[in-house]
C-alpha positions, 0 to 999 in steps of 0.5 A: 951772475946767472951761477949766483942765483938759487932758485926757490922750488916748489913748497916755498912760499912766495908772496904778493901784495893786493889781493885782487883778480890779478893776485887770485891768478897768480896764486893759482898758478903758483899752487899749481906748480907746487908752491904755497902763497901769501897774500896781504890786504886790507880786504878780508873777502879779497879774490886772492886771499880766498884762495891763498895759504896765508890771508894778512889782513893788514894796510900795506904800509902796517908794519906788523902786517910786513913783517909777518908776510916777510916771516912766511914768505921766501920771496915778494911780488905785487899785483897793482901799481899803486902799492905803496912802493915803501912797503915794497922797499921795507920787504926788500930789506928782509927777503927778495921783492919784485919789481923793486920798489924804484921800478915801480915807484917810476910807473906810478908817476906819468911825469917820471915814467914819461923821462924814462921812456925819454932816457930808454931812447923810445917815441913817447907823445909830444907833452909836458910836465905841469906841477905848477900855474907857472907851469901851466901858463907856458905849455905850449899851444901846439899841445893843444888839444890834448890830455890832461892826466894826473900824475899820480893814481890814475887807471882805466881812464881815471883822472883824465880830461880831453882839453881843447883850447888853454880856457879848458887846460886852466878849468881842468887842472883846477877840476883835478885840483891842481895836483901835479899832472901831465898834458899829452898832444892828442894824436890821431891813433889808428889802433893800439897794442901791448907787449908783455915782458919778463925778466929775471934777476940773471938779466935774462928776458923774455916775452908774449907775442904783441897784442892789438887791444881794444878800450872803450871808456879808458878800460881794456875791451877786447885783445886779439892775438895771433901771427900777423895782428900787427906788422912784422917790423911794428911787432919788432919794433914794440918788443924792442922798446918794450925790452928797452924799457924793462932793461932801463929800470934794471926791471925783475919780474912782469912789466906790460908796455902799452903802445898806440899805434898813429895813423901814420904807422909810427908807434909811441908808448903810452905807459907801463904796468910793472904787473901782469895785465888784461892784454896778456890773460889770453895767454892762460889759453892760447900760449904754452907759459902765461903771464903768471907764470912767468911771474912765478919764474922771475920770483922764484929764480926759475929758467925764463923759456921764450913763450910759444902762442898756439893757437889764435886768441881773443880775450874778451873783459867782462865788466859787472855791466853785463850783469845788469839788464838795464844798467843804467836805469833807476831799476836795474836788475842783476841777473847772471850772464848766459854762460851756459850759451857762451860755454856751448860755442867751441873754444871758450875758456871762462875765468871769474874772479871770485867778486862778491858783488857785480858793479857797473864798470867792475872788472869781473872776469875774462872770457878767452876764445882760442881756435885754429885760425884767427877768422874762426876765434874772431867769429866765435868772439863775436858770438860770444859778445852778441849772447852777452851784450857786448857791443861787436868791434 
């Protein structure tokens, strides 16, 4: 099959859909290696249509709008997982589209992607699936306490609720509109990490090191990497399943499988995003291919080498809070973070991602710290933190 393929070289124009931090990444990464890109979004300010060749400024299902992305474009990608998956599947009538829309039509429904961890044989969460009341009066106790997610639209720690007693679960499902959701059993979680896989149309796979993660709020904090962050049969077992999971949908392009690790040691998976994702930007400084691209591989039909980490990393989020002396008085005031302190200490590598306007709890950039051993990137990380008003970890 591999035979088969012809890969798109440089000077092509290969596209995504979304047009935002995730998408500004890969645009630049693919224009560095010789490609032009193409960007549709609604938003005419939008971080990767700023600095793509071609801006559509259209909705995702317009058709016009698809139909010219796919008059400039050569192959198609997308950047979040709540694109609508029939703009995906209209493109993929006319040119090649990765991930498929059915890959990412499966993560972005808790209760579907909760059956295919299922079928792919990996441990998910003791949960149930609750469309209706009849549903909801028989979920078991035993789930109890648990979380209550929506099915649908949910990220970063959106449209959840930690529910205790089966009063809560009712007032919760109703607090949440009675839209279709799933209940996971809280479980009692030592840490959490990542594997970050890519896979091409041959079948071919590869993937970055296993990463330990950090959230505070629902939102990714703080992502160390180096050799050893987790246990060697851990590490072993979360490639395996995140490879398992990719291999199952058929998958082409960058999926991220997030892992909670149980205070046992066991090891259940949460959920995917069938993108690049915030556990993996630390490989744009520390690992000698970077998530985009591997992106930009899978898209164009070019070799998947295995990525090498080089150096010890931690990557740390820079939220818009950290532009706001007070963020949550009723006077607060915007000021631009210390970065000429940050840039003074050894091994910090910026990326900001062209907003506009810094908000409480807004994505605005990372900061990736690499050093020769794991103590020195960690300590150099904690500096950084304490200049910028991250809390330590």
């Amino acid at each position: 099959m591999s035979q088969a393929l012809k890969p798109l070289l440089p000077g092509s124009t290969l596209g995504v859909l979304g047009g935002g931090q995730l998408g500004r990444m890969w645009a630049h990464t693919a224009q560095r290696m010789g490609y032009n890109t193409a960007v549709l979004d609604p938003d005419a300010h939008s971080p990767a249509g700023l600095v793509s060749h071609h801006h559509i400024h259209t909705d995702y299902l317009d058709p016009a709008g698809l139909k010219q992305l796919a008059a400039v474009c050569q192959a198609v990608t997308t950047e979040f997982e709540n694109v609508p998956a029939d703009a995906l599947a209209q493109l993929a009538a006319a040119l090649p589209v990765s991930p498929a829309a059915s890959a990412v039509a499966v993560a972005q429904d808790r209760a579907r992607e909760k059956a295919h961890f299922v079928k792919c044989g990996v441990p998910v969460a003791p949960h149930a699936v609750i469309d209706t009341a009849e549903q909801l009066a028989a979920v078991s106790d035993n789930l109890l306490p648990g979380i209550l997610k929506t099915s649908r639209m949910g990220y970063d720690g959106k449209g959840q609720l930690r529910v205790t007693t089966r009063d809560e679960l009712n007032a919760g499902w109703a607090k949440l509109g009675q839209v279709p959701c799933v209940l996971e059993k809280m479980l009692p979680l030592a840490s959490e990490c990542s594997v970050i896989v890519a896979r091409g149309r041959d079948g071919a796979m590869v993937n970055l090191p296993v990463q330990r993660n950090v959230h505070r709020d629902g939102i990714l904090a703080v992502t160390e990497v180096f050799a050893g962050n987790v246990p060697d049969a851990l590490a072993n077992q979360a490639i395996t399943a995140a490879k398992a999971v990719a291999q199952e949908l058929n998958y082409v392009g960058v999926l991220c499988v997030e892992f909670f690790v149980l205070a046992d040691g066991a090891l259940v998976v949460n959920e995917i995003a069938p993108r690049p994702h915030n556990s993996g930007h630390y490989s744009q400084d520390a690992c000698d291919v970077s998530q985009f691209e591997l992106q930009v591989r899978t898209m164009a039909d070019l070799p998947l080498m295995q990525p090498r980490l080089h150096s010890p990393s931690v990557m740390l989020n820079l939220l818009g809070d950290l532009w706001f002396a007070h963020p949550s008085g009723a006077n607060a005031s915007q000021a631009e973070p210390a970065w000429h302190q940050v840039l003074a200490l050894p091994g910090t590598h910026l990326h900001l991602y062209g907003k506009r306007e810094a908000r409480v709890g807004r994505k605005m950039g990372h900061l990736n710290i690499t050093a020769a051993t794991p103590e020195a990137a960690r300590a150099v990380a904690l500096q950084a933190a304490a200049i910028l008003g991250i809390a330590p970890f």
